[in-house]
Predicted model as a PDB file, atoms N, CA, C, CB and O in Angstrom, pLDDT in the B-factor column:
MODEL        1                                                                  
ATOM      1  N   UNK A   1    -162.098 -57.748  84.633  1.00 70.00           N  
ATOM      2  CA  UNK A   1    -161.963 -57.380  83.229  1.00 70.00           C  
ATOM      3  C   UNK A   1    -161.658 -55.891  83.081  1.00 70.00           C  
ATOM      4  CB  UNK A   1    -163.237 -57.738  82.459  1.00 70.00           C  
ATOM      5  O   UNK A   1    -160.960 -55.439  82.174  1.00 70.00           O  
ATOM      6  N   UNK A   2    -162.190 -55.220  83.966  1.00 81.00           N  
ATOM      7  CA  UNK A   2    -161.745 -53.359  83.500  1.00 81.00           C  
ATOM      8  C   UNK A   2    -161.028 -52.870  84.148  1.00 81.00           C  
ATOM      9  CB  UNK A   2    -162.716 -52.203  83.535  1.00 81.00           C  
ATOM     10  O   UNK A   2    -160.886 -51.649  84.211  1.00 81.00           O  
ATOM     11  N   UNK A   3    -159.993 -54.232  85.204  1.00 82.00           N  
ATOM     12  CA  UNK A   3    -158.550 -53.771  85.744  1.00 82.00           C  
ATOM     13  C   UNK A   3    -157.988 -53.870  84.770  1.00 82.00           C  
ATOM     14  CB  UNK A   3    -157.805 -54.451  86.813  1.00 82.00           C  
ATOM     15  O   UNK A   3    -157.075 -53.086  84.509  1.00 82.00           O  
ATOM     16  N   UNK A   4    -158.362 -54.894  83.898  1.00 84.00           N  
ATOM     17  CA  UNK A   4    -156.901 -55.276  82.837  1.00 84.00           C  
ATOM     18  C   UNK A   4    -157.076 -54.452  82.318  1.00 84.00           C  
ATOM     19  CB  UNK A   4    -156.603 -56.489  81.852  1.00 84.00           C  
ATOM     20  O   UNK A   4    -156.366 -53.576  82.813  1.00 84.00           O  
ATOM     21  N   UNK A   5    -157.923 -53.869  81.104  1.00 88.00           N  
ATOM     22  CA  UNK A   5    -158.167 -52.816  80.730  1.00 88.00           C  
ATOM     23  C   UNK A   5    -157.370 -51.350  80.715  1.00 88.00           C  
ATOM     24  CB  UNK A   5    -159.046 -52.835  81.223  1.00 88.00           C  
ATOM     25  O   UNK A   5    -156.805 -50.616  79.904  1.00 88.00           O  
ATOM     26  N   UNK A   6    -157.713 -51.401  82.232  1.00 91.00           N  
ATOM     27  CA  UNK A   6    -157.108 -50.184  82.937  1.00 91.00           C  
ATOM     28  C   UNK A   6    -155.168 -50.019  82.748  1.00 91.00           C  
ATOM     29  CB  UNK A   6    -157.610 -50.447  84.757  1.00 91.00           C  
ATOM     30  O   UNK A   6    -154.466 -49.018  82.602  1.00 91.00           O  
ATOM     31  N   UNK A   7    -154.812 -51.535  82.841  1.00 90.00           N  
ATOM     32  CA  UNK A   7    -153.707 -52.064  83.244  1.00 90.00           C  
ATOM     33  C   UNK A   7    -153.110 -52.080  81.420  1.00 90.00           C  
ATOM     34  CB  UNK A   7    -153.966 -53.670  84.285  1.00 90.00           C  
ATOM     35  O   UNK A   7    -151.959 -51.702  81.200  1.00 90.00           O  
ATOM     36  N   UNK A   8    -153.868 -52.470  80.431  1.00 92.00           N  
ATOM     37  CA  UNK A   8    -152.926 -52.342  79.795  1.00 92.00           C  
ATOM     38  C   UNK A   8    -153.225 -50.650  78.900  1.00 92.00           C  
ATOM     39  CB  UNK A   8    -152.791 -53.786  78.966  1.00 92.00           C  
ATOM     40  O   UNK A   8    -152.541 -50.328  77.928  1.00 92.00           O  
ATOM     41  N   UNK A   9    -154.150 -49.912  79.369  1.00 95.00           N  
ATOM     42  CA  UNK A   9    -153.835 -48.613  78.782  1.00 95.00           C  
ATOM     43  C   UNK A   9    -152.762 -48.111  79.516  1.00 95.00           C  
ATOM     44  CB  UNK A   9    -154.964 -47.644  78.772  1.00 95.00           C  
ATOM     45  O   UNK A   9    -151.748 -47.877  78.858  1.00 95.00           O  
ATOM     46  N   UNK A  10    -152.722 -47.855  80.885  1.00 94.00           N  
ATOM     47  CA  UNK A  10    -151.540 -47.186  81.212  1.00 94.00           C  
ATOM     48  C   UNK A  10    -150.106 -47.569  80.831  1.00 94.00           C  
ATOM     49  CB  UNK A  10    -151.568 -47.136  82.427  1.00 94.00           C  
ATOM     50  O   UNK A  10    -149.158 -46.800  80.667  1.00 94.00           O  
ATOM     51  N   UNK A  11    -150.127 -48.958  80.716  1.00 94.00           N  
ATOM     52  CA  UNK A  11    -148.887 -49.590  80.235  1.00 94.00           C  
ATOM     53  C   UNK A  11    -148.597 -49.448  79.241  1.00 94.00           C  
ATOM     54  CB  UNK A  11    -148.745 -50.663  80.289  1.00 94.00           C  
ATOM     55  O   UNK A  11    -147.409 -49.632  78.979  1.00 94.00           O  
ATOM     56  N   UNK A  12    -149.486 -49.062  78.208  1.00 95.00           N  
ATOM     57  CA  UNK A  12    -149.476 -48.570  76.504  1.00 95.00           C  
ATOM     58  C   UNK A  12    -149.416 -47.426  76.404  1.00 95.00           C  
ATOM     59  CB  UNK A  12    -150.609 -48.851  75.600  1.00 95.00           C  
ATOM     60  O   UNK A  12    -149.026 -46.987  75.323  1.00 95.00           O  
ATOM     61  N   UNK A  13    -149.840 -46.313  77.672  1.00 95.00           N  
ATOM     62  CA  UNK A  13    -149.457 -45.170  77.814  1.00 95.00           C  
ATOM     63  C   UNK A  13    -148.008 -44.707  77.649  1.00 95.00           C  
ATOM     64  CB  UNK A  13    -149.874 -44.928  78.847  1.00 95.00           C  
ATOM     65  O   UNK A  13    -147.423 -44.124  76.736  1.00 95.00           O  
ATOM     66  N   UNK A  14    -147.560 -45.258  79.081  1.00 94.00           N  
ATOM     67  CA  UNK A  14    -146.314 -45.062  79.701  1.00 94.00           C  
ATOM     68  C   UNK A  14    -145.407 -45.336  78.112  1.00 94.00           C  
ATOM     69  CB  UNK A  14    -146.014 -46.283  81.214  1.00 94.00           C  
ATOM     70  O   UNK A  14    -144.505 -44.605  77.705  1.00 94.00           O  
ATOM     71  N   UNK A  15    -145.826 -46.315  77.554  1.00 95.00           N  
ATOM     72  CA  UNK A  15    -144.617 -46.936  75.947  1.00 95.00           C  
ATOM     73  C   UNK A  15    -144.787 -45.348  75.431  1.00 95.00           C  
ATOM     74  CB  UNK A  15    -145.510 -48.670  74.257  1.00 95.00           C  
ATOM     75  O   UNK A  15    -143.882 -44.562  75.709  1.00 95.00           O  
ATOM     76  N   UNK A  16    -145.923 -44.898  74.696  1.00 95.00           N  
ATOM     77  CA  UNK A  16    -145.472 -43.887  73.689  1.00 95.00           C  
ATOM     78  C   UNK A  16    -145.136 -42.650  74.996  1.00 95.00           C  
ATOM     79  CB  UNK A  16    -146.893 -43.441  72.283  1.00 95.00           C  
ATOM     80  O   UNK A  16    -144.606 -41.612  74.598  1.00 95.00           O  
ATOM     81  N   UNK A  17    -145.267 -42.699  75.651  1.00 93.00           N  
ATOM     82  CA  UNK A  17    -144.852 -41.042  76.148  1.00 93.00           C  
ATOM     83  C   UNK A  17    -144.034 -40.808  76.090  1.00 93.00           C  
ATOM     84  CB  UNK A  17    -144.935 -40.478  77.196  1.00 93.00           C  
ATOM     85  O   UNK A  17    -143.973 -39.623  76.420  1.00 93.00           O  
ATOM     86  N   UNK A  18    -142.290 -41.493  75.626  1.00 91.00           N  
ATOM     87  CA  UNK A  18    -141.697 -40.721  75.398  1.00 91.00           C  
ATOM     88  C   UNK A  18    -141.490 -40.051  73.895  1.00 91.00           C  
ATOM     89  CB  UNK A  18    -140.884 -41.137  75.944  1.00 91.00           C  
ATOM     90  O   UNK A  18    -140.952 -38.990  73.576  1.00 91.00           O  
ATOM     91  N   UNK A  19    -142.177 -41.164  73.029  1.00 91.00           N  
ATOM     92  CA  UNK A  19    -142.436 -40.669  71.329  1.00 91.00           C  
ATOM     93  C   UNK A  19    -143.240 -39.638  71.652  1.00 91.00           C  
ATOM     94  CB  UNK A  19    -143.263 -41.790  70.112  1.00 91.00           C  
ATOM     95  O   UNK A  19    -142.866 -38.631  71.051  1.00 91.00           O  
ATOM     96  N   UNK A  20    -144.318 -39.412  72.436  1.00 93.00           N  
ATOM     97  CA  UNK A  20    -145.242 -38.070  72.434  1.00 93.00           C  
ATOM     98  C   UNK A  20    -144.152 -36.978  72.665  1.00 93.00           C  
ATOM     99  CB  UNK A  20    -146.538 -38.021  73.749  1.00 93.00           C  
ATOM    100  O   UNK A  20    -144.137 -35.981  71.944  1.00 93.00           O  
ATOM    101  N   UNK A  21    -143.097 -37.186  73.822  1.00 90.00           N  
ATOM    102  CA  UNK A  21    -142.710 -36.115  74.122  1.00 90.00           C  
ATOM    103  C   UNK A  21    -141.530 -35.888  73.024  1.00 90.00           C  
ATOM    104  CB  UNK A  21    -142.404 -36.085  75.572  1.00 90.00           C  
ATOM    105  O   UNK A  21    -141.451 -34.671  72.853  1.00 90.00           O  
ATOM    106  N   UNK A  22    -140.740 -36.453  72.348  1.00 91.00           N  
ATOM    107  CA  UNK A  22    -139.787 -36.411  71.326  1.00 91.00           C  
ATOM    108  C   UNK A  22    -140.454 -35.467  69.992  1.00 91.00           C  
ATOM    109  CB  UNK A  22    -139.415 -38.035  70.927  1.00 91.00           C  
ATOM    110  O   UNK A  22    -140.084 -34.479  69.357  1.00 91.00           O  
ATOM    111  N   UNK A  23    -141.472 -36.251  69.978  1.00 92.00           N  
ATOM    112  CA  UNK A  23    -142.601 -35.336  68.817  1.00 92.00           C  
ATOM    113  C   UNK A  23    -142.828 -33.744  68.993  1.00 92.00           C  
ATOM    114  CB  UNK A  23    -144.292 -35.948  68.988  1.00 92.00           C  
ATOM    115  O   UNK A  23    -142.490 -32.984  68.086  1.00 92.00           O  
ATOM    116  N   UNK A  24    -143.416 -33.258  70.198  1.00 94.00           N  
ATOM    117  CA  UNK A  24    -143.603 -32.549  71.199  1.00 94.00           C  
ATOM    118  C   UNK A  24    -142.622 -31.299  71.292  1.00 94.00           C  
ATOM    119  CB  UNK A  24    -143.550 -33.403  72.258  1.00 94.00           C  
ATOM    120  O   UNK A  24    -143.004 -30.132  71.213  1.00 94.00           O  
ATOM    121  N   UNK A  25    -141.262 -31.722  71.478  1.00 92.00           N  
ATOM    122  CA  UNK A  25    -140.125 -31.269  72.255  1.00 92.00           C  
ATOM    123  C   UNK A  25    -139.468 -31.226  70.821  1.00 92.00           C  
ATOM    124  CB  UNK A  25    -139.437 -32.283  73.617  1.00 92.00           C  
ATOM    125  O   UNK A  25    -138.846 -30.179  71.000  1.00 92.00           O  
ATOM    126  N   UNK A  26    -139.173 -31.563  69.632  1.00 91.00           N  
ATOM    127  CA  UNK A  26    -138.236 -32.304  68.870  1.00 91.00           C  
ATOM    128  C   UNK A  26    -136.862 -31.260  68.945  1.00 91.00           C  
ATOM    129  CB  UNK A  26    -138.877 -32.639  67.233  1.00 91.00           C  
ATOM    130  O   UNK A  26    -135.780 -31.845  68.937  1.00 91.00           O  
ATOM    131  N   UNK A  27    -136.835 -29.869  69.014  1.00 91.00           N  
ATOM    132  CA  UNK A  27    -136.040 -29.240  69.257  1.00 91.00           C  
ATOM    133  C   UNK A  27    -134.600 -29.517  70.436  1.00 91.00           C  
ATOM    134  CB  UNK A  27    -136.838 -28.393  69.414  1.00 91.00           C  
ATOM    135  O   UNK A  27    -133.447 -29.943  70.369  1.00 91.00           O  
ATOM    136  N   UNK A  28    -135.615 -28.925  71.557  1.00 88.00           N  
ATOM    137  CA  UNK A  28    -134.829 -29.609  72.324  1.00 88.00           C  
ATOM    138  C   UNK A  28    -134.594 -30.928  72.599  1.00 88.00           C  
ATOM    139  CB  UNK A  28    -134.989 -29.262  73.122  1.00 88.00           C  
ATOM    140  O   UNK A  28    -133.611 -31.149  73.306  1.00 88.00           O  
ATOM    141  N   UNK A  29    -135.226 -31.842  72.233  1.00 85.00           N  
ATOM    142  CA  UNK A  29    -134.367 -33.077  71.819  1.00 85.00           C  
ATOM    143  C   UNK A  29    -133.207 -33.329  70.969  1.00 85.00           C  
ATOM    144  CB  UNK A  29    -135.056 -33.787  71.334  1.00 85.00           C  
ATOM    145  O   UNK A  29    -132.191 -33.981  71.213  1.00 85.00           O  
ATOM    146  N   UNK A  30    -133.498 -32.794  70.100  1.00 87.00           N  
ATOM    147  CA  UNK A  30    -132.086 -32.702  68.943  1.00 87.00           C  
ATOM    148  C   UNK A  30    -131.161 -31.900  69.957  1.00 87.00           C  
ATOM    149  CB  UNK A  30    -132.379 -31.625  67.128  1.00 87.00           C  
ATOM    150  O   UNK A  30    -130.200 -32.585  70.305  1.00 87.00           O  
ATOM    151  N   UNK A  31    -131.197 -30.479  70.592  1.00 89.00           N  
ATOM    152  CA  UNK A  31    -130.291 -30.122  71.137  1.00 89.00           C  
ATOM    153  C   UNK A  31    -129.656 -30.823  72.145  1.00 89.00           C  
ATOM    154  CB  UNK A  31    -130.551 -29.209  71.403  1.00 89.00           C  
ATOM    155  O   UNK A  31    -128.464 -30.560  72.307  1.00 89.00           O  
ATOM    156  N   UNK A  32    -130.334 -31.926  73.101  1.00 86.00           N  
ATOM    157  CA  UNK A  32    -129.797 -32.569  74.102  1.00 86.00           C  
ATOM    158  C   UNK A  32    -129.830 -34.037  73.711  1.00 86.00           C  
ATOM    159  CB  UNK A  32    -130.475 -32.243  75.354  1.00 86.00           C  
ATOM    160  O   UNK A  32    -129.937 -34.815  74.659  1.00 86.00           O  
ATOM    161  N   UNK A  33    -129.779 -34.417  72.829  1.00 83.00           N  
ATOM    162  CA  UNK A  33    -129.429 -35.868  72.217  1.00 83.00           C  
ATOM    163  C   UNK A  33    -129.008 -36.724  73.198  1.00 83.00           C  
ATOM    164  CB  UNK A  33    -128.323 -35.880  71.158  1.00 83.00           C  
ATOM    165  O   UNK A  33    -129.722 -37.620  73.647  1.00 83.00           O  
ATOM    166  N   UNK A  34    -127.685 -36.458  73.622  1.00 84.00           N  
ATOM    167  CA  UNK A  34    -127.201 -37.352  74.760  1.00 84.00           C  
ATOM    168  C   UNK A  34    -127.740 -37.786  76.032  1.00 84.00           C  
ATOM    169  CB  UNK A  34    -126.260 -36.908  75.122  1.00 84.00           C  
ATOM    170  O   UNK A  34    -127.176 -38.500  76.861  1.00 84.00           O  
ATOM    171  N   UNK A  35    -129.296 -37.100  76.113  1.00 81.00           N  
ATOM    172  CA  UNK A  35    -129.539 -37.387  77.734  1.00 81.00           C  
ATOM    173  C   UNK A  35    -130.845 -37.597  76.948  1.00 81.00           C  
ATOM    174  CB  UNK A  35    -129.300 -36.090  79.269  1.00 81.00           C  
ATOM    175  O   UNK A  35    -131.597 -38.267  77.656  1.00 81.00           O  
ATOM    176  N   UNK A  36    -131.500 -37.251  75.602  1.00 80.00           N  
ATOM    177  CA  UNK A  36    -133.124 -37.961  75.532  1.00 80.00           C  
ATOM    178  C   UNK A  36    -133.104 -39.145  75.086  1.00 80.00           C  
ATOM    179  CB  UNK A  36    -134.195 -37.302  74.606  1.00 80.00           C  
ATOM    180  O   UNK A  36    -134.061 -39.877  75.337  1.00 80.00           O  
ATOM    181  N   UNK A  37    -132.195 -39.539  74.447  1.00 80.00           N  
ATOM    182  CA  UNK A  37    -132.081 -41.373  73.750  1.00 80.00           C  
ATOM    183  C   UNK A  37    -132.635 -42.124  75.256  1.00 80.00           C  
ATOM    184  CB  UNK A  37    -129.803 -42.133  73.182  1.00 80.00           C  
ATOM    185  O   UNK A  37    -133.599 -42.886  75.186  1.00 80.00           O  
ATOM    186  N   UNK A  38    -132.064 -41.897  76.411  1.00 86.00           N  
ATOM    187  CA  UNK A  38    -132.325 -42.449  77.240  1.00 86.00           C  
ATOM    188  C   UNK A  38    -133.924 -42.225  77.726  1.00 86.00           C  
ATOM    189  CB  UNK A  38    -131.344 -42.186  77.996  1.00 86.00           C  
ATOM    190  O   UNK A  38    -134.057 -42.947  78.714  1.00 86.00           O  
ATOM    191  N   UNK A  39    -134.831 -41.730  77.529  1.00 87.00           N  
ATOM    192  CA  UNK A  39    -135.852 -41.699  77.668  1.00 87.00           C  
ATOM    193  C   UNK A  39    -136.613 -43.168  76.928  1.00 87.00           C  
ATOM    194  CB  UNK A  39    -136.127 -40.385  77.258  1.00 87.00           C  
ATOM    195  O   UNK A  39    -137.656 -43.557  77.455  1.00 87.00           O  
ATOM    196  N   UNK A  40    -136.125 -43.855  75.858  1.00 90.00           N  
ATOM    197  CA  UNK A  40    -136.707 -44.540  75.325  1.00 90.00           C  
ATOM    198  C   UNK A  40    -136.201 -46.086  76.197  1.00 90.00           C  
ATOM    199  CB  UNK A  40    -136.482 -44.231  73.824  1.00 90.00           C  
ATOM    200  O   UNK A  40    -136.058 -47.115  75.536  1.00 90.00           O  
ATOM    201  N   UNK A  41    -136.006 -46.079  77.465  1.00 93.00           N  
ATOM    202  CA  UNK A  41    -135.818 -47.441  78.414  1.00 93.00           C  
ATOM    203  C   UNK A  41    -136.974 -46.847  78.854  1.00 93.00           C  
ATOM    204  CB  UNK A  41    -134.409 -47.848  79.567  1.00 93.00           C  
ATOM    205  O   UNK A  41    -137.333 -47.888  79.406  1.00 93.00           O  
ATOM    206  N   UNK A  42    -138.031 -45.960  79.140  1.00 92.00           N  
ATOM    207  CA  UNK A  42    -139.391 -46.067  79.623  1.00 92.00           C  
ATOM    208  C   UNK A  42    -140.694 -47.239  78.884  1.00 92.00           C  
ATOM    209  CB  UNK A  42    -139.836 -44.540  79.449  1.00 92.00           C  
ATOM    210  O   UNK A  42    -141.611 -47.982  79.235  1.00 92.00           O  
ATOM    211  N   UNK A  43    -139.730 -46.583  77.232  1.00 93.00           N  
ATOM    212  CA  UNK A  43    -140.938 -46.903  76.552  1.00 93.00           C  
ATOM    213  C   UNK A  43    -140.573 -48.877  76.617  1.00 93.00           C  
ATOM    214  CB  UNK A  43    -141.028 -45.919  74.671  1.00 93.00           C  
ATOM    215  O   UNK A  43    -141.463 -49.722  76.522  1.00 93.00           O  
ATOM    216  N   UNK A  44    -139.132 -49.180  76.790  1.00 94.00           N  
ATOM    217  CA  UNK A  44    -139.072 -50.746  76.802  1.00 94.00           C  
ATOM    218  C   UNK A  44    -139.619 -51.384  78.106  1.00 94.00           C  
ATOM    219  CB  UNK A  44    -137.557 -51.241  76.626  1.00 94.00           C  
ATOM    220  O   UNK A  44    -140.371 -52.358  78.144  1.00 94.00           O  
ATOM    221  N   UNK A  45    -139.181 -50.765  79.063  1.00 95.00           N  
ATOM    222  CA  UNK A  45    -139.709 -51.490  80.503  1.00 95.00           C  
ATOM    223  C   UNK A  45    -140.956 -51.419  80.303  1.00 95.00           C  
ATOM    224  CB  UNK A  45    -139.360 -50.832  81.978  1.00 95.00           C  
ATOM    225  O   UNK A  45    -141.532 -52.471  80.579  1.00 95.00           O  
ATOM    226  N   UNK A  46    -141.663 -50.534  79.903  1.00 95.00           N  
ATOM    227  CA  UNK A  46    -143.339 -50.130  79.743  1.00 95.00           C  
ATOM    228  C   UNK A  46    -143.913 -51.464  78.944  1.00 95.00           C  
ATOM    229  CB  UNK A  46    -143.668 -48.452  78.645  1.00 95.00           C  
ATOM    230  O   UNK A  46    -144.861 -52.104  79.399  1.00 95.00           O  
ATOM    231  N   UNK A  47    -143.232 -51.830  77.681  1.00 95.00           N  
ATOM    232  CA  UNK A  47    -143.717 -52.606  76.724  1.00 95.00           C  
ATOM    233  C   UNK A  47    -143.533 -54.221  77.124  1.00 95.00           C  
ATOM    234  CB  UNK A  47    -143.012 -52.184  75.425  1.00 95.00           C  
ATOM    235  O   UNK A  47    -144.329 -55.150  76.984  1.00 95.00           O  
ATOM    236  N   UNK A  48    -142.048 -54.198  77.729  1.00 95.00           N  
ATOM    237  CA  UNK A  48    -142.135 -55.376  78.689  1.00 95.00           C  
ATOM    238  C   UNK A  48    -142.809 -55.903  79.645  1.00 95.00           C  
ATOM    239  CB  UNK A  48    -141.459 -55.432  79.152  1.00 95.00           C  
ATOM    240  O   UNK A  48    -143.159 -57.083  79.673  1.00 95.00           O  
ATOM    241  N   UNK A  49    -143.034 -55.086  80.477  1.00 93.00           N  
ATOM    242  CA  UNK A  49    -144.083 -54.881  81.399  1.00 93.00           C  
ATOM    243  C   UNK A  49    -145.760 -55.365  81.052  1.00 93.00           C  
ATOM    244  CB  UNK A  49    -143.991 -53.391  81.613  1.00 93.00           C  
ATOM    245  O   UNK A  49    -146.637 -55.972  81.666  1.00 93.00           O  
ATOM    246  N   UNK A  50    -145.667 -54.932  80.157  1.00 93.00           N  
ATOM    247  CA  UNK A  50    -146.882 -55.009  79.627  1.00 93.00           C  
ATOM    248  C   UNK A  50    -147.058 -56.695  79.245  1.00 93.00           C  
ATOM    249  CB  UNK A  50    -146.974 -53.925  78.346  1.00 93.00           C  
ATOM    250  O   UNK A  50    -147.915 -57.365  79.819  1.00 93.00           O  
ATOM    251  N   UNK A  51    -145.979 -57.391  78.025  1.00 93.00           N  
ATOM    252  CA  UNK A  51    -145.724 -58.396  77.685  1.00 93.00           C  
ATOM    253  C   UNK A  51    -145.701 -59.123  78.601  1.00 93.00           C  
ATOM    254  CB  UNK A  51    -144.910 -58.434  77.090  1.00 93.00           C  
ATOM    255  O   UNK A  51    -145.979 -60.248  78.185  1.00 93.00           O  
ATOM    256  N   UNK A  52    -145.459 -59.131  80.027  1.00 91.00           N  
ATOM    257  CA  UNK A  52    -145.437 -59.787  81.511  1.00 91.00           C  
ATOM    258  C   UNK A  52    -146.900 -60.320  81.852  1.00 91.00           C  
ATOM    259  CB  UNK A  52    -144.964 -58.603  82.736  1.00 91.00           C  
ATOM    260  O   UNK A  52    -147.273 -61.459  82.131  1.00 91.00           O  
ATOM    261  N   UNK A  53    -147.698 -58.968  81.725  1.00 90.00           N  
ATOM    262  CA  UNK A  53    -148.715 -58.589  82.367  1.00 90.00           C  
ATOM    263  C   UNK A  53    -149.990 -59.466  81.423  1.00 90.00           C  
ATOM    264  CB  UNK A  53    -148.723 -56.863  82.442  1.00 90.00           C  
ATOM    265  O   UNK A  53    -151.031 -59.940  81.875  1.00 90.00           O  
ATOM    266  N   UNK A  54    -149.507 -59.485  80.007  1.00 89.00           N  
ATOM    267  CA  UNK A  54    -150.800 -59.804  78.694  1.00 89.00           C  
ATOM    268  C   UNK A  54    -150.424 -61.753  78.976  1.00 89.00           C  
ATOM    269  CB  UNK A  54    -150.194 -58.857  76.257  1.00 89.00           C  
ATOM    270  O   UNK A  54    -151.230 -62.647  78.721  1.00 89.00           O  
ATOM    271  N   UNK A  55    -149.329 -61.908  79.416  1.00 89.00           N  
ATOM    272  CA  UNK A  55    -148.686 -63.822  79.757  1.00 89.00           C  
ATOM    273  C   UNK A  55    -149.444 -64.170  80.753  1.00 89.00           C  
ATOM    274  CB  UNK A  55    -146.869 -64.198  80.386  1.00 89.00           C  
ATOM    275  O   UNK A  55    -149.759 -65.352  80.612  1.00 89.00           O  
ATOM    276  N   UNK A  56    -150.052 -63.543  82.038  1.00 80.00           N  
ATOM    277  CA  UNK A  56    -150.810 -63.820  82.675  1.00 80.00           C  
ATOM    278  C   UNK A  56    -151.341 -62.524  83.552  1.00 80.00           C  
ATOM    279  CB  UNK A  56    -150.331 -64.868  83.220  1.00 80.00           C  
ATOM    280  O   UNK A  56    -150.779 -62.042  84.535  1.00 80.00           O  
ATOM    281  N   UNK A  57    -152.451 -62.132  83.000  1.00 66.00           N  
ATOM    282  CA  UNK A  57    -153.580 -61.019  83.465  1.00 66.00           C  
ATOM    283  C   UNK A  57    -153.507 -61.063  84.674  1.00 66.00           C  
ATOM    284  CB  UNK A  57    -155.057 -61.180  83.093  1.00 66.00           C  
ATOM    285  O   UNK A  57    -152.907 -60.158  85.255  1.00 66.00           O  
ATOM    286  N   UNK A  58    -154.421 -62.708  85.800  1.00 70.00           N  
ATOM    287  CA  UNK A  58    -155.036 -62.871  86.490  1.00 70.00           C  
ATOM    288  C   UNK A  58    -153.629 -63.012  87.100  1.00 70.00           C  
ATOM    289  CB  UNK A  58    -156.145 -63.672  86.367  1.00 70.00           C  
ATOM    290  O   UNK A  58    -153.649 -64.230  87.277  1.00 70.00           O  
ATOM    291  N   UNK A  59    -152.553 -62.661  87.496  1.00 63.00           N  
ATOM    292  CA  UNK A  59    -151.669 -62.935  88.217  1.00 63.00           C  
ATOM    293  C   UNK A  59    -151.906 -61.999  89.823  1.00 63.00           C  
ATOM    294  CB  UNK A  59    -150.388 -62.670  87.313  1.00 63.00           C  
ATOM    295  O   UNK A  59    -151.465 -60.886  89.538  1.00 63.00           O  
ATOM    296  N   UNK A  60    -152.193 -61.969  90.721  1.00 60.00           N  
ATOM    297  CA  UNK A  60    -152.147 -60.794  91.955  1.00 60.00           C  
ATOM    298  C   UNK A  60    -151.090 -60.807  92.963  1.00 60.00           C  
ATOM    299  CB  UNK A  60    -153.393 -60.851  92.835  1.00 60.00           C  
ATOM    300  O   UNK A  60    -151.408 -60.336  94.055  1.00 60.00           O  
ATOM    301  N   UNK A  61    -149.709 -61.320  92.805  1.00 58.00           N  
ATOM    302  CA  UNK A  61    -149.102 -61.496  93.353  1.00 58.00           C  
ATOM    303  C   UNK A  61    -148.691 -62.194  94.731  1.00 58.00           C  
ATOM    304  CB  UNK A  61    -149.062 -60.863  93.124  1.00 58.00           C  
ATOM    305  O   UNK A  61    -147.722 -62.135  95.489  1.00 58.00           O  
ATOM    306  N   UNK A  62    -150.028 -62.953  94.676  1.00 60.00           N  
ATOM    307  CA  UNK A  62    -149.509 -63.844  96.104  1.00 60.00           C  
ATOM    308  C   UNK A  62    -149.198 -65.223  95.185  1.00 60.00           C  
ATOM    309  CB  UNK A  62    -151.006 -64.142  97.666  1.00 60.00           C  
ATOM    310  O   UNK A  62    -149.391 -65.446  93.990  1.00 60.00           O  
ATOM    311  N   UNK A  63    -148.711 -65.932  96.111  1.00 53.00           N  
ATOM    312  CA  UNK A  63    -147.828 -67.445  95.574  1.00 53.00           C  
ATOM    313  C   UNK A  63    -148.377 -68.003  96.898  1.00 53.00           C  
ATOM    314  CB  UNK A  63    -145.689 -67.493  95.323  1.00 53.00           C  
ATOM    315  O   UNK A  63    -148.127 -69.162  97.230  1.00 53.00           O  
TER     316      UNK A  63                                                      
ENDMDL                                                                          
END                                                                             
């Protein structure tokens, strides 16, 4: 129970950090537009990831 825990804060982490850092930064974000949009495939793999992870918790990767 306080892997998952563990497992879905970091995974809920990893989603906003790049809104933290956009917030954060907003300057140089506006100045480099073209290379921070791409920061926000962290926050989808993160949220996907997560959506993987909440479908089955108890998964440990053996088959």
């Amino acid at each position: 129970m306080f892997q998952n825990a563990i497992m879905i804060l970091l995974l809920t982490g990893a989603a906003f950090l790049p809104v933290g850092w956009m917030l954060v930064m907003a300057g140089h974000s506006y100045g480099h537009y073209w290379f921070t949009y791409k920061e926000f495939a962290i926050s989808g793999f993160a949220l996907l990831s997560l959506g993987i992870y909440l479908k089955n918790p108890d998964c440990d990767g053996k088959t």
